[in-house]
N, C-alpha and C positions, 0 to 999 in steps of 0.2 A: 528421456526426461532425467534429469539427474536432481539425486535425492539428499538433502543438505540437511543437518542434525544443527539447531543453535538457540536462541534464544535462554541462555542460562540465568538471566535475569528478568525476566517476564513474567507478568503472572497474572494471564488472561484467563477472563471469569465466562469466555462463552465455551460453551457444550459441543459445538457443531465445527463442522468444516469451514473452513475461509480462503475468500480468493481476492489474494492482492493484483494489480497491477503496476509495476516499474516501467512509467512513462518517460520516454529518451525524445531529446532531439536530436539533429547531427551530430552538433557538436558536445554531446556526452553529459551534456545535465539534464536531469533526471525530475519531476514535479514530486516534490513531498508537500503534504498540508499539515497544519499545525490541529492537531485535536482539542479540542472546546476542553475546559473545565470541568464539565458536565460527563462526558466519556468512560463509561466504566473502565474500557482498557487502554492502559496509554494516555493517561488524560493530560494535556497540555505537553504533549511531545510531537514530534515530528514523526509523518508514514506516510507511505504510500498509499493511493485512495483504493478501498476495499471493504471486506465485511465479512458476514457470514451468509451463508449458502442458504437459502429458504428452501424449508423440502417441496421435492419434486424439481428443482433449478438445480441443473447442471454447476462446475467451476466455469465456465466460459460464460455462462446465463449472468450467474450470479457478478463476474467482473465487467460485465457492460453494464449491467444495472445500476451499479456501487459506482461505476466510473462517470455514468451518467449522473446520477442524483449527487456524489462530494462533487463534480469536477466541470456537468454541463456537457458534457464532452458524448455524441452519440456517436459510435465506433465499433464494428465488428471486430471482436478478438477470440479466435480459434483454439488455441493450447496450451495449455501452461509450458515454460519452460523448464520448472523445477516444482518437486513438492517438497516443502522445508517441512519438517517435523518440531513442534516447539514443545519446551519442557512436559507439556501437560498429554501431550503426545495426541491436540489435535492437529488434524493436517491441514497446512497450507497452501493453497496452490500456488503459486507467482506464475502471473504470465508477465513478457516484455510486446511494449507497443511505443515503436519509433514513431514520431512526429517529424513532418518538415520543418517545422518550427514552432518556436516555441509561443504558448497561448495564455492568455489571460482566463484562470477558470471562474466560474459559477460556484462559488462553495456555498453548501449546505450548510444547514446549523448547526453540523458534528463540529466542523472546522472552524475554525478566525483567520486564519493565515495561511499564504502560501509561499514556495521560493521555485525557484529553477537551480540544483545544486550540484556539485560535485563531491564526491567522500573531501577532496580537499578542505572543503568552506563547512563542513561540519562543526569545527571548533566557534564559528563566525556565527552558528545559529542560534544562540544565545537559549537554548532548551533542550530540554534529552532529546534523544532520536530511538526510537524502535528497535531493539538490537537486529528484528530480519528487514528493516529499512537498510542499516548503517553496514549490514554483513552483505546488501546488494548492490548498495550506492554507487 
């Protein structure tokens, strides 16, 4: 697992652990969703679809569940590949979960919007982006 230190601009107000997932297709774009208004962290930015960890649920629990309820998407996913540390020094898990192709999600009412992106097309998204989105993209 390799351990990533970033987010110097963030200033996430949950207490607990979080597990994102960095969904790819072949060809190397990546689903972020746009965060509702409403959002205490990251409100009206671009992320990966994810949360916090509910006690007793594993990081793997908790990113099929998050990945299910923003994205629709039901999917077994095993491990994280990194755990990012963000300023406030809760941990993040990131796992990566490749798709064949790329799918239309199911967004919850965390989210408004979706893309399929590459760090390229970031200037294109016309809203911040997450710095541990934009530092995995």
């Amino acid at each position: 697992m390799k351990r990533l230190r970033g987010g110097r601009n963030c200033k996430p107000t949950m207490a607990r652990d979080a597990s994102i997932v960095r969904v790819r297709d072949s060809e190397g774009y990546s689903l972020i969703l746009l965060r509702a208004a409403t959002m205490p962290t990251f409100p009206l930015s671009w992320g990966f679809p994810g949360g916090g960890i509910e006690p007793g649920e594993s990081p793997a629990e908790a990113v099929v569940r998050e990945l299910a309820e923003e994205a629709g998407l039901h999917v077994p996913v095993t491990r994280p590949n990194y755990l990012w540390l963000i300023q406030s020094h809760v941990p993040v898990h990131v796992f990566d979960l490749t798709v064949k192709r790329r799918f239309v999600p199911t967004l919850s009412s965390e989210h408004t919007d979706y893309r399929w992106a590459r760090r390229k097309d970031v200037p294109l998204l016309g809203r911040p982006i997450a710095p541990i989105t934009l530092g995995l993209l």
